[in-house]
N, CA, C and O atoms as a Maestro MAE file, in Angstrom:
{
 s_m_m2io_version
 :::
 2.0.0
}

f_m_ct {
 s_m_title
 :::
 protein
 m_atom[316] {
  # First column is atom index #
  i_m_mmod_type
  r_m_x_coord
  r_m_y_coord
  r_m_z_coord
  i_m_residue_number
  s_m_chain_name
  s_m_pdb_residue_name
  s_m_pdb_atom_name
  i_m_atomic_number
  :::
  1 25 0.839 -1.190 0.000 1 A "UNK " " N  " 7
  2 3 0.000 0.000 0.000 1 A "UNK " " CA " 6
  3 2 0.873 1.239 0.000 1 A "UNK " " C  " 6
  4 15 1.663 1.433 0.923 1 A "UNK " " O  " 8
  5 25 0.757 2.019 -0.940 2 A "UNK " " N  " 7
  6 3 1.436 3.301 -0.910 2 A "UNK " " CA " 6
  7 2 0.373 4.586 -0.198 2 A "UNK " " C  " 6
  8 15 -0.841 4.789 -0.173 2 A "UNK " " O  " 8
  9 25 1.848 5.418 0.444 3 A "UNK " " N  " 7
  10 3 1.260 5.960 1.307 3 A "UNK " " CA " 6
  11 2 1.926 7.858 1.026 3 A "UNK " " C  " 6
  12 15 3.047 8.172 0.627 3 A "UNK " " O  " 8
  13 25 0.894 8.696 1.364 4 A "UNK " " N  " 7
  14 3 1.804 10.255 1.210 4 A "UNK " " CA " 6
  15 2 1.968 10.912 2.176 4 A "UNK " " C  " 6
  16 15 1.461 10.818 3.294 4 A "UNK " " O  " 8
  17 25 2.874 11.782 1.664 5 A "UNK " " N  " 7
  18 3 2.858 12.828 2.847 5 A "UNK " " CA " 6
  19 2 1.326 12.779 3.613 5 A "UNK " " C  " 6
  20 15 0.952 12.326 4.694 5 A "UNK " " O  " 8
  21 25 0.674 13.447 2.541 6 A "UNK " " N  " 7
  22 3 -0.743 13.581 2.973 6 A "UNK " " CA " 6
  23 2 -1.303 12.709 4.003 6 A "UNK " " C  " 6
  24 15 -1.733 13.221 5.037 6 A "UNK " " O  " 8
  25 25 -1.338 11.589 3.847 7 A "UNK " " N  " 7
  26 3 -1.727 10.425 4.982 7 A "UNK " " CA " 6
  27 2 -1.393 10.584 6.294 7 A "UNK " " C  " 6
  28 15 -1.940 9.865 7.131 7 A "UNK " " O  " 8
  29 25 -0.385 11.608 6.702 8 A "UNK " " N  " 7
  30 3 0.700 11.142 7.594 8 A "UNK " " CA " 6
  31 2 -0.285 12.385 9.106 8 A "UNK " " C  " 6
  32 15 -0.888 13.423 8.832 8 A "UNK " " O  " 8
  33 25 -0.149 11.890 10.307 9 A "UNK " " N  " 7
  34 3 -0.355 13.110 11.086 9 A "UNK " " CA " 6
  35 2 0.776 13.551 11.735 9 A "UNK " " C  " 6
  36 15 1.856 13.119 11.331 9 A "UNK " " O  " 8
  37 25 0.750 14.344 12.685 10 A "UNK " " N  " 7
  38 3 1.943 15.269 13.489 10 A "UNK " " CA " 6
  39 2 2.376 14.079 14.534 10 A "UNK " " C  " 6
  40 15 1.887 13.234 15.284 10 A "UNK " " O  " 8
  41 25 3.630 14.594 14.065 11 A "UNK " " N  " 7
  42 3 4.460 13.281 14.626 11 A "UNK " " CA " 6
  43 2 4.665 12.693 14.147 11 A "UNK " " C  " 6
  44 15 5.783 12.331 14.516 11 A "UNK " " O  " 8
  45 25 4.242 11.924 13.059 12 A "UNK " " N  " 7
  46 3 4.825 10.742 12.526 12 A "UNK " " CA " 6
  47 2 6.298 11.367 11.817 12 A "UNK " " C  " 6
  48 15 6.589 12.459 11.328 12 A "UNK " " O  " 8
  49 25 6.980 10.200 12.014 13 A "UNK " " N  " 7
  50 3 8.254 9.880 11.203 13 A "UNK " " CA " 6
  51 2 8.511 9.100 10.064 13 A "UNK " " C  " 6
  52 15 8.326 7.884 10.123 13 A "UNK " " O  " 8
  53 25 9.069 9.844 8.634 14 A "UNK " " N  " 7
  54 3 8.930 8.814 7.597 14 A "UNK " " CA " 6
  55 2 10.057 8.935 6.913 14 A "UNK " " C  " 6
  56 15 10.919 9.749 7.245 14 A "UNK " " O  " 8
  57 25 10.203 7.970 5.662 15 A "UNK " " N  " 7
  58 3 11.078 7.915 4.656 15 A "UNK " " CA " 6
  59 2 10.556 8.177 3.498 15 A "UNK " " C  " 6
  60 15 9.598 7.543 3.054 15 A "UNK " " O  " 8
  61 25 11.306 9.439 2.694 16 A "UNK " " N  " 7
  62 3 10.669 9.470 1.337 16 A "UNK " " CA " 6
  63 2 11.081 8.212 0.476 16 A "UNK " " C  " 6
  64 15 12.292 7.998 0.407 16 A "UNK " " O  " 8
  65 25 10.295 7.415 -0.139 17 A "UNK " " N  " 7
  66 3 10.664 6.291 -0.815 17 A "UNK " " CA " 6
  67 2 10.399 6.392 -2.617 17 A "UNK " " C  " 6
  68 15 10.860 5.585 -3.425 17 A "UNK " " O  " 8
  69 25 9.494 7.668 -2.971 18 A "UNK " " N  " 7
  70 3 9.316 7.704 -4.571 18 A "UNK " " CA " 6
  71 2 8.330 8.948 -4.608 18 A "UNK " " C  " 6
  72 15 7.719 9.264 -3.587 18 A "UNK " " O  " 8
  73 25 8.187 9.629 -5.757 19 A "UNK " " N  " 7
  74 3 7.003 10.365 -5.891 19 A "UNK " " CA " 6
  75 2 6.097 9.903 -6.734 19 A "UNK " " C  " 6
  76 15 6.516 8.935 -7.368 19 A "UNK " " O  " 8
  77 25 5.079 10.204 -6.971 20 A "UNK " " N  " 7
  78 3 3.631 10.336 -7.867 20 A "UNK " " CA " 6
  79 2 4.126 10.496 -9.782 20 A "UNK " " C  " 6
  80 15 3.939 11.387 -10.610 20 A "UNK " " O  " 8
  81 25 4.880 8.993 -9.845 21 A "UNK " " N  " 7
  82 3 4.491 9.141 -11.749 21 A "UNK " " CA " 6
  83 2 3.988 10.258 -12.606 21 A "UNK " " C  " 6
  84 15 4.485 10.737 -13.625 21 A "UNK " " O  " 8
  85 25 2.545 10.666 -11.764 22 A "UNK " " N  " 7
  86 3 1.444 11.299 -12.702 22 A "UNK " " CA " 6
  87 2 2.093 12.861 -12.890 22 A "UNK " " C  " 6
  88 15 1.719 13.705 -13.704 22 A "UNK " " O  " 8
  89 25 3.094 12.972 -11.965 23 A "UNK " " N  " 7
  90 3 2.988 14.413 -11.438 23 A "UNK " " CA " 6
  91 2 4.528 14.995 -11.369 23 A "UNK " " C  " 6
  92 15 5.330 15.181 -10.455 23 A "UNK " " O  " 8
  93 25 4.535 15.171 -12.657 24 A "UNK " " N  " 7
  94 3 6.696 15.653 -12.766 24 A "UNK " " CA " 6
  95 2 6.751 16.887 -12.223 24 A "UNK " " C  " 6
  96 15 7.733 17.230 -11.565 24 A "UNK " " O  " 8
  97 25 5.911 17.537 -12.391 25 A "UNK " " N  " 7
  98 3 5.934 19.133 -12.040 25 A "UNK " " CA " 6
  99 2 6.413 19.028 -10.271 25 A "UNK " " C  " 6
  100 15 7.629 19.078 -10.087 25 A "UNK " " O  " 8
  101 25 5.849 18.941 -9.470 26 A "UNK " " N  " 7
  102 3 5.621 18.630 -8.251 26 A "UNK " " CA " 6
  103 2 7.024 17.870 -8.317 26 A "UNK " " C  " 6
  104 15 7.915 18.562 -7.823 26 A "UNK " " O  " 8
  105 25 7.349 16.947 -8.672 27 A "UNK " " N  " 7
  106 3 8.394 15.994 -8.687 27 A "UNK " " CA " 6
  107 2 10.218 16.682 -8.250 27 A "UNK " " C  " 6
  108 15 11.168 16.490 -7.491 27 A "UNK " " O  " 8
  109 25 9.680 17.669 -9.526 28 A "UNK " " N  " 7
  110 3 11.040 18.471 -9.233 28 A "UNK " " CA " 6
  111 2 10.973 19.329 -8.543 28 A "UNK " " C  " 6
  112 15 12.008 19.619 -7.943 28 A "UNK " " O  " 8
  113 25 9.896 20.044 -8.321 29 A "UNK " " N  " 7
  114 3 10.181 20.810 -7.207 29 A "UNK " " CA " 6
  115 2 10.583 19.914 -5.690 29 A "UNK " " C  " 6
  116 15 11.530 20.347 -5.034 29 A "UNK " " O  " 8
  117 25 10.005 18.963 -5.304 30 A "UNK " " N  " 7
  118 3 10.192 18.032 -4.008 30 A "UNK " " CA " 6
  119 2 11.789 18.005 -4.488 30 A "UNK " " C  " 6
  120 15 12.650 18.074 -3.610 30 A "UNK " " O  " 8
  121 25 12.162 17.908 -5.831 31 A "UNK " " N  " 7
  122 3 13.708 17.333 -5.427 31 A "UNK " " CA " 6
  123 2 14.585 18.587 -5.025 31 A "UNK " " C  " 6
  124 15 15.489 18.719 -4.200 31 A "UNK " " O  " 8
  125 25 13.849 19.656 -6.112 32 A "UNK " " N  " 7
  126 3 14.592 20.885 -5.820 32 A "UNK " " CA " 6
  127 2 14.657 21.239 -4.098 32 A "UNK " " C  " 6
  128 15 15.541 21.958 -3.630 32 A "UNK " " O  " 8
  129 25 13.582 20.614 -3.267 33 A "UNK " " N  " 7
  130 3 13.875 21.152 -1.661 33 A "UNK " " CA " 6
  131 2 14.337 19.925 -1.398 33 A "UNK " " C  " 6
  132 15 13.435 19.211 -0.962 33 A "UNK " " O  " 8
  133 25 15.519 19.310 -1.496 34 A "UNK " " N  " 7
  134 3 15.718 18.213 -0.726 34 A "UNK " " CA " 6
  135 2 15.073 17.164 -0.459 34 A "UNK " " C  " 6
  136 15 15.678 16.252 0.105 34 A "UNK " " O  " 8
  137 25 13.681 17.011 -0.790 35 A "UNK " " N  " 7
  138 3 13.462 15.919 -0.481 35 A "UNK " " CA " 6
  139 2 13.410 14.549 -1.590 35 A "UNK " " C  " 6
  140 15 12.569 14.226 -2.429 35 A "UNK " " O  " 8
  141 25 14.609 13.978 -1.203 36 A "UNK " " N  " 7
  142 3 15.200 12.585 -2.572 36 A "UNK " " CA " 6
  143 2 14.912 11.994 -1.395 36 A "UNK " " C  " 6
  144 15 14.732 12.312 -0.219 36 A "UNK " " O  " 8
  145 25 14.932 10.597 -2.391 37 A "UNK " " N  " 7
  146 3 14.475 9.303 -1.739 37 A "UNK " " CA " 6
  147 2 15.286 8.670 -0.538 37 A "UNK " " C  " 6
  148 15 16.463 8.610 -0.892 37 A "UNK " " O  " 8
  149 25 15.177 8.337 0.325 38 A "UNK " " N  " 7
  150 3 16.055 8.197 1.470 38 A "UNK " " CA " 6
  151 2 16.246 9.161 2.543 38 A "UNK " " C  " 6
  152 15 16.928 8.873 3.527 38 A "UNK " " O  " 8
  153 25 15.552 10.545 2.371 39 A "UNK " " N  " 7
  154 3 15.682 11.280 3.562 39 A "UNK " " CA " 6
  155 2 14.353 11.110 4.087 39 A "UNK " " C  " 6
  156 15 13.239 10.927 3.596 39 A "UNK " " O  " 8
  157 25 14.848 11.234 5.279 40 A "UNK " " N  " 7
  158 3 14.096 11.167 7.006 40 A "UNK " " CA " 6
  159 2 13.533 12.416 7.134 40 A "UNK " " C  " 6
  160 15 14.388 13.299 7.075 40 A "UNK " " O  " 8
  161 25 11.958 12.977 7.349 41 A "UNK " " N  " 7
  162 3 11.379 13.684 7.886 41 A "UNK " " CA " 6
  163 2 10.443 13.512 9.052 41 A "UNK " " C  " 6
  164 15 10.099 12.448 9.568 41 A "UNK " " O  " 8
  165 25 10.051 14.864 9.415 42 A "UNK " " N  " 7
  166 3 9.036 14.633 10.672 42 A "UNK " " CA " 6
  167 2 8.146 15.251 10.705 42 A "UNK " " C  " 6
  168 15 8.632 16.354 10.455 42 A "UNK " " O  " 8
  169 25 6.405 15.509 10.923 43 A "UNK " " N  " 7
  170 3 5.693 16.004 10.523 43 A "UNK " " CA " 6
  171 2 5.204 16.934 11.340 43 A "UNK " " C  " 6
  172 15 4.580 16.537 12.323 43 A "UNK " " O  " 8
  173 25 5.335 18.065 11.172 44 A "UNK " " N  " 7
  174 3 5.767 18.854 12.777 44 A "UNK " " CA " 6
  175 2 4.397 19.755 13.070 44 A "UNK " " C  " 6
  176 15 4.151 20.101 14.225 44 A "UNK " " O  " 8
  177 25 3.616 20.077 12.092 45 A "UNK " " N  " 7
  178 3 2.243 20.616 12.067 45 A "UNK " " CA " 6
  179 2 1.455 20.710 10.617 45 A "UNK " " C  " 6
  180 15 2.013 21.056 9.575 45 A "UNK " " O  " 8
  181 25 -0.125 20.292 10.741 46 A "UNK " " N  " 7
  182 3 -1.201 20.329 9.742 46 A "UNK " " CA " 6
  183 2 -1.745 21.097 9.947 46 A "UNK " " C  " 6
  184 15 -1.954 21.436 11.111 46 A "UNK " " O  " 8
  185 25 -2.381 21.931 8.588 47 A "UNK " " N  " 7
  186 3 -3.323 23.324 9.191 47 A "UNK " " CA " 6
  187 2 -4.321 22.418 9.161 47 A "UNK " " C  " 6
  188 15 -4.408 21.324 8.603 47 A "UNK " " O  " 8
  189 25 -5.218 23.159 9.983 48 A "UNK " " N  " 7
  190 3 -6.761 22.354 10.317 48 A "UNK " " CA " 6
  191 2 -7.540 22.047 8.862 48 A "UNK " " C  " 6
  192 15 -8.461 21.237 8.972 48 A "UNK " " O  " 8
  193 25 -7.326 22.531 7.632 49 A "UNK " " N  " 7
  194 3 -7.789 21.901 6.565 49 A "UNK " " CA " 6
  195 2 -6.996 20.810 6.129 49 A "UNK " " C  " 6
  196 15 -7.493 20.007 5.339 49 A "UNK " " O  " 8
  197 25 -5.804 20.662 6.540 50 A "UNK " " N  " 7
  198 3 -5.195 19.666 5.650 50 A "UNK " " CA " 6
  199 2 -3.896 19.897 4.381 50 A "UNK " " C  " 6
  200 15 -3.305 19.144 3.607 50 A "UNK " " O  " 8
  201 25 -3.855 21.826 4.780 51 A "UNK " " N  " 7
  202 3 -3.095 22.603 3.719 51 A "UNK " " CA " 6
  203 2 -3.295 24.087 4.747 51 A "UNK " " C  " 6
  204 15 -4.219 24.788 5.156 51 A "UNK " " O  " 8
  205 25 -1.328 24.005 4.871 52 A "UNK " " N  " 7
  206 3 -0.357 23.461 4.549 52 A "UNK " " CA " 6
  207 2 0.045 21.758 5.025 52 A "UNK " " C  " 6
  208 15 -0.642 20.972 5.677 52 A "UNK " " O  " 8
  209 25 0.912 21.640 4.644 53 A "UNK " " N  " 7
  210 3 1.705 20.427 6.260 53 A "UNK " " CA " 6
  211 2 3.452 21.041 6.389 53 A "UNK " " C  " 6
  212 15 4.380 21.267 5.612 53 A "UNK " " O  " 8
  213 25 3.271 21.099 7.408 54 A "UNK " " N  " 7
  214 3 5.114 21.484 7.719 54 A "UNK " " CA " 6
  215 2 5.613 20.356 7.705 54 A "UNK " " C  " 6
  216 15 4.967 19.323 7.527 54 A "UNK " " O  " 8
  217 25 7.123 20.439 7.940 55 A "UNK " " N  " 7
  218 3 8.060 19.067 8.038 55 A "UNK " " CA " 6
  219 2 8.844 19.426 8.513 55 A "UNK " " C  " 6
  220 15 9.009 20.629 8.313 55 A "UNK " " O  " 8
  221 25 9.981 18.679 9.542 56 A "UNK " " N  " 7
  222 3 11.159 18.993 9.542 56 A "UNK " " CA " 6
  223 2 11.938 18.413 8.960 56 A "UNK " " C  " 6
  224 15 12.235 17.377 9.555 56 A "UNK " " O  " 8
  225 25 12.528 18.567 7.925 57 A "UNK " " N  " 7
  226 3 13.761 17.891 7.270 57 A "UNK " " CA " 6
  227 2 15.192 18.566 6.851 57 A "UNK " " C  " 6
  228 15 15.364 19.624 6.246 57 A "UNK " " O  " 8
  229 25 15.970 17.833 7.248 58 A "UNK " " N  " 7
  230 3 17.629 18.307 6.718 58 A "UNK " " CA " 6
  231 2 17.848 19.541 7.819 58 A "UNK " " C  " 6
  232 15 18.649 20.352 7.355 58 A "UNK " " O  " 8
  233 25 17.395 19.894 9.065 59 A "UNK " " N  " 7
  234 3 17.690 20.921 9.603 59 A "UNK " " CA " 6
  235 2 16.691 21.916 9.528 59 A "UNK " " C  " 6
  236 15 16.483 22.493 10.596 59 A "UNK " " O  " 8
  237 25 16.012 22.275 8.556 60 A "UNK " " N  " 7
  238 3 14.966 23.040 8.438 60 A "UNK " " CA " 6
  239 2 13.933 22.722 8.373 60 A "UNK " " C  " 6
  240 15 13.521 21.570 8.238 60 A "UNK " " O  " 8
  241 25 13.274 23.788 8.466 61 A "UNK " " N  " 7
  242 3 11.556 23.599 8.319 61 A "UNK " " CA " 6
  243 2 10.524 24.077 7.186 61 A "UNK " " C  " 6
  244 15 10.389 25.290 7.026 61 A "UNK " " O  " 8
  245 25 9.811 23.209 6.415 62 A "UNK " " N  " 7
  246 3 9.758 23.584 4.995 62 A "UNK " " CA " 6
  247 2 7.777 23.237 4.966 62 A "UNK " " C  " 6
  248 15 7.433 22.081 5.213 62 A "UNK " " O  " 8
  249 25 7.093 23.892 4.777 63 A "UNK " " N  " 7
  250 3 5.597 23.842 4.878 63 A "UNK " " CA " 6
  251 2 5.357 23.460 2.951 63 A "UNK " " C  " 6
  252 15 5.974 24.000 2.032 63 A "UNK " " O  " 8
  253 25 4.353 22.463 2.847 64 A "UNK " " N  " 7
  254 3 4.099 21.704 1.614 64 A "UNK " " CA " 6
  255 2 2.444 22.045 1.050 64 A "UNK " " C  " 6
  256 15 1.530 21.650 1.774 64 A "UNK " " O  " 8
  257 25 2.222 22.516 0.218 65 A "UNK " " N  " 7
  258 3 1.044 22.371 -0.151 65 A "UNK " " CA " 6
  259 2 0.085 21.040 -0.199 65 A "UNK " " C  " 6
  260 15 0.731 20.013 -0.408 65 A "UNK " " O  " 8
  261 25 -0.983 20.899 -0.085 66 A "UNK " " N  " 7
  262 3 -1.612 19.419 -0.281 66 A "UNK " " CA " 6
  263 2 -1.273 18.604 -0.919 66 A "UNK " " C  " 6
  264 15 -0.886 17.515 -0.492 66 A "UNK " " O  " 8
  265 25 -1.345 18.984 -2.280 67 A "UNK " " N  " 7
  266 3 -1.372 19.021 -3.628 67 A "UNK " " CA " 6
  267 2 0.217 17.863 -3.807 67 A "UNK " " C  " 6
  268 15 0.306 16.679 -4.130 67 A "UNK " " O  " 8
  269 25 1.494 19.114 -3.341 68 A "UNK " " N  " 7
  270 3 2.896 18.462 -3.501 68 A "UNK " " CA " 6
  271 2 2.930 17.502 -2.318 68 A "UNK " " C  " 6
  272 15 3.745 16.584 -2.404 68 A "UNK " " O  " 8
  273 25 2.171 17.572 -1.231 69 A "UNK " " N  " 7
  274 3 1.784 16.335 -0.150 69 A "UNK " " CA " 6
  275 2 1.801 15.068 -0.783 69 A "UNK " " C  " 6
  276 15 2.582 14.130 -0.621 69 A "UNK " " O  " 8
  277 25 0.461 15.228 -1.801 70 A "UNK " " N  " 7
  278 3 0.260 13.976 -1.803 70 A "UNK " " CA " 6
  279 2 1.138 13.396 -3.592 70 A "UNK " " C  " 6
  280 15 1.005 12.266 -4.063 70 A "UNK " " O  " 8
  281 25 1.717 14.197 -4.049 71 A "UNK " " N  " 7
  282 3 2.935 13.905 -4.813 71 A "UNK " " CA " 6
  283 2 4.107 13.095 -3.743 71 A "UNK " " C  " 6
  284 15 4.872 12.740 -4.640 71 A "UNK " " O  " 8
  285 25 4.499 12.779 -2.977 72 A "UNK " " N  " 7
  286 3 5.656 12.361 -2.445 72 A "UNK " " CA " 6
  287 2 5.024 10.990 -1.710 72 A "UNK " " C  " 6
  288 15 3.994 10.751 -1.080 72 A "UNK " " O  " 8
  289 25 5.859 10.443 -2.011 73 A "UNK " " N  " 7
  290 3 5.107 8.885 -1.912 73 A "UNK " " CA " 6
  291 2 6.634 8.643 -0.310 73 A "UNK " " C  " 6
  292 15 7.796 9.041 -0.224 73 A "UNK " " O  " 8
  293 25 5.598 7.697 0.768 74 A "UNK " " N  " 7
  294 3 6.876 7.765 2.095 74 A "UNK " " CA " 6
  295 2 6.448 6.563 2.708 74 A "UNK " " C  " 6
  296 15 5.254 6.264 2.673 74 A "UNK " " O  " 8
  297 25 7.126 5.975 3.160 75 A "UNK " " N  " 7
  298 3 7.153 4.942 4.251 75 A "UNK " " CA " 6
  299 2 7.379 5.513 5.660 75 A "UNK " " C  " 6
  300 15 8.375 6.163 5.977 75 A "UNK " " O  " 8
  301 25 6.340 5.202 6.487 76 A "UNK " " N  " 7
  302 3 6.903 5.756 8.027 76 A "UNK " " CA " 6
  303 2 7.249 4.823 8.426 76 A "UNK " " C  " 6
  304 15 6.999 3.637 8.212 76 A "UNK " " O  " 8
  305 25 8.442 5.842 9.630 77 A "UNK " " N  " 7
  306 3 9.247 4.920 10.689 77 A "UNK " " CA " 6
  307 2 8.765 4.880 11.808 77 A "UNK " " C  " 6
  308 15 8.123 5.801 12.313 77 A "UNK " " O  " 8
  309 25 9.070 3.574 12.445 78 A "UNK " " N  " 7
  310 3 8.289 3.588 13.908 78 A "UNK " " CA " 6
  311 2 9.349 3.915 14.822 78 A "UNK " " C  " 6
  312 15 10.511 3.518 14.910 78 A "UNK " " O  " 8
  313 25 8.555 4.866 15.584 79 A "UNK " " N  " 7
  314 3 9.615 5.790 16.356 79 A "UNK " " CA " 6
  315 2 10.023 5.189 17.835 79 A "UNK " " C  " 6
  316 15 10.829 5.790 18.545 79 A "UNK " " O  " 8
  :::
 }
 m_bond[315] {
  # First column is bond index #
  i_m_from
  i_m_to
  i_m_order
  :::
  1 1 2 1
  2 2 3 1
  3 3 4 2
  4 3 5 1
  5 5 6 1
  6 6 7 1
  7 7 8 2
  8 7 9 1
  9 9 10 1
  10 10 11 1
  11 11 12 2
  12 11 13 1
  13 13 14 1
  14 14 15 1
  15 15 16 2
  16 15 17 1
  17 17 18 1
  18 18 19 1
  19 19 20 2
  20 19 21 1
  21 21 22 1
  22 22 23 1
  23 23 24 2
  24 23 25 1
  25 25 26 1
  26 26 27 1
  27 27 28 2
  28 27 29 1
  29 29 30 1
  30 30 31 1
  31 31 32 2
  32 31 33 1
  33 33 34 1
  34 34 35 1
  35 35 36 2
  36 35 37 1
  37 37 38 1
  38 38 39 1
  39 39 40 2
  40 39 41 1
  41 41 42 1
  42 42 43 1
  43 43 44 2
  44 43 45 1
  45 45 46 1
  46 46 47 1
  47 47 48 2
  48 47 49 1
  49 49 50 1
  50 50 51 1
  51 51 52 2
  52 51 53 1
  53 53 54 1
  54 54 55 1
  55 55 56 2
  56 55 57 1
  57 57 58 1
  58 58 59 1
  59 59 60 2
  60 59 61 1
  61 61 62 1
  62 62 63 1
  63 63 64 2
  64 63 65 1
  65 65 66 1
  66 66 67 1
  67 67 68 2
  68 67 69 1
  69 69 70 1
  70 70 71 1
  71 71 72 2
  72 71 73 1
  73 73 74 1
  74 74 75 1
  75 75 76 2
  76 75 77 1
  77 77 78 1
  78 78 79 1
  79 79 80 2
  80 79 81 1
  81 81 82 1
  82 82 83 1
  83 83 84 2
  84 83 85 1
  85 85 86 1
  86 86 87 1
  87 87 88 2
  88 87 89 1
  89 89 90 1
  90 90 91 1
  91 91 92 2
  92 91 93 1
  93 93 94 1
  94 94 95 1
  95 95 96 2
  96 95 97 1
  97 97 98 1
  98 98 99 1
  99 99 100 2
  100 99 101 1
  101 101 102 1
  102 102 103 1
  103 103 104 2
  104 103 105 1
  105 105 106 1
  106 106 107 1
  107 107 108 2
  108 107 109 1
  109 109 110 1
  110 110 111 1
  111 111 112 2
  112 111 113 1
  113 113 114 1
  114 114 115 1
  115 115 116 2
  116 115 117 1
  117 117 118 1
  118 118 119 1
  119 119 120 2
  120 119 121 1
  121 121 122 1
  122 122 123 1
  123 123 124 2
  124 123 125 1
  125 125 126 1
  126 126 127 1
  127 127 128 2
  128 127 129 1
  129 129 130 1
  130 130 131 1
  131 131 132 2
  132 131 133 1
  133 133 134 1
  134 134 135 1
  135 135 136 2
  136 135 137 1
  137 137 138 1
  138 138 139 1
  139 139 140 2
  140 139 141 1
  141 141 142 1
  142 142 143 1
  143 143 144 2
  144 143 145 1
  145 145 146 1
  146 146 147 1
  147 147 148 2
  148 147 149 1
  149 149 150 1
  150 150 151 1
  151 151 152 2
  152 151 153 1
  153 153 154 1
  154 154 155 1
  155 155 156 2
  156 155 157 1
  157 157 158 1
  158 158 159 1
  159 159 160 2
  160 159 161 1
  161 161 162 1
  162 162 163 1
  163 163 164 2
  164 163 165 1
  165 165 166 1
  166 166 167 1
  167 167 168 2
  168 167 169 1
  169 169 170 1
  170 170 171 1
  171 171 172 2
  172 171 173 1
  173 173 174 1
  174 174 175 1
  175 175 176 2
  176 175 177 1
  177 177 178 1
  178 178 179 1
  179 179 180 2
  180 179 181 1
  181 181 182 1
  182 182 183 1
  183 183 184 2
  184 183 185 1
  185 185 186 1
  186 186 187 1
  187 187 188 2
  188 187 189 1
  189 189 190 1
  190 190 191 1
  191 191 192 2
  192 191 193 1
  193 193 194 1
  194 194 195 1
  195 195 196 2
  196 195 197 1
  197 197 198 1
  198 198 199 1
  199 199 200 2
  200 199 201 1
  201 201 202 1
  202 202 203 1
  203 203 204 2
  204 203 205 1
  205 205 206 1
  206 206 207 1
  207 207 208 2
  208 207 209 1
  209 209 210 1
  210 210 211 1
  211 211 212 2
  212 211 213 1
  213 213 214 1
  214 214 215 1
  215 215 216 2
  216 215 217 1
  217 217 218 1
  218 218 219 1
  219 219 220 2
  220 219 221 1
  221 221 222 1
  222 222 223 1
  223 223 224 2
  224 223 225 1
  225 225 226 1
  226 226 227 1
  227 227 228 2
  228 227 229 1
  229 229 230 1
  230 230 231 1
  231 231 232 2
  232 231 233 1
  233 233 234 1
  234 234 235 1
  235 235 236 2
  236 235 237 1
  237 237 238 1
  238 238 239 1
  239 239 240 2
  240 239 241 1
  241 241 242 1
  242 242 243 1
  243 243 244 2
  244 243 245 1
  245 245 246 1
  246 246 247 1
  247 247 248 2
  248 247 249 1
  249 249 250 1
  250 250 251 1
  251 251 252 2
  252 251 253 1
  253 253 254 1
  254 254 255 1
  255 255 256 2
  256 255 257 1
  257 257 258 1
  258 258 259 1
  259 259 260 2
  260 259 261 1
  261 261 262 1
  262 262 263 1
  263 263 264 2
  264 263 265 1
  265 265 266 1
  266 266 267 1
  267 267 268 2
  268 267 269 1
  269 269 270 1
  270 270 271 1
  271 271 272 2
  272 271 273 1
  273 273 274 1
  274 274 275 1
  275 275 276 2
  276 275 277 1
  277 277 278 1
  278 278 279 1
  279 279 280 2
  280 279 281 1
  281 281 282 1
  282 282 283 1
  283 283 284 2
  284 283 285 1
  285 285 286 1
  286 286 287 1
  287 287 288 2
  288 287 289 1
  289 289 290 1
  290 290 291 1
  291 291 292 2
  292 291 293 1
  293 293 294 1
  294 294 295 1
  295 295 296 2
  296 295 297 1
  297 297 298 1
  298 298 299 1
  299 299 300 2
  300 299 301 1
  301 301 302 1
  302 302 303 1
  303 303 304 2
  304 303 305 1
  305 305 306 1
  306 306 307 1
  307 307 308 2
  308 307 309 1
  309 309 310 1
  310 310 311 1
  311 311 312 2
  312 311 313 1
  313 313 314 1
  314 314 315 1
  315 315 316 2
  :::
 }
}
C-alpha cells in the first residue's frame, strides 16, 4: 500500500521512498527542496484543513502544499 505525505499526522516519522508518476511538475520541485528518496522527515504541524503540512527535514523547516503532499510517496518509521 502506498502511502503520502498527505496520509501522515503530526508526529509521525517517515522515509521518502518515490514520488507520484502522474505528477513531474511537483516531482522536481520536491527534489529541488531536498526531499530525494532516502531522507528522514518529521511532521511537525497540519493546518486544520489539511493545507499546509510542515516538516522537519535536513535541519529546516519547509511547509508543503496538499497538492505536492500527496505527490511524495513515504514509508513511516516507527519511532
Amino acid at each position: 500500500m502506498e502511502r503520502t505525505l498527505a496520509d501522515l499526522q503530526v508526529g509521525n516519522r517517515a522515509t521518502v521512498v518515490g514520488y507520484d508518476k502522474s505528477n513531474t511538475v511537483y516531482r522536481r520541485k520536491l527534489l529541488a527542496m531536498g526531499l530525494t528518496k532516502g531522507t528522514d522527515f518529521t511532521v511537525n504541524r497540519v493546518a486544520p484543513l489539511g493545507d499546509p503540512v510542515e516538516i522537519a527535514v535536513r535541519g529546516f523547516h519547509l511547509s508543503l502544499r496538499r497538492d505536492e503532499a500527496t505527490a511524495l510517496l513515504v514509508e513511516e518509521v516507527n519511532q
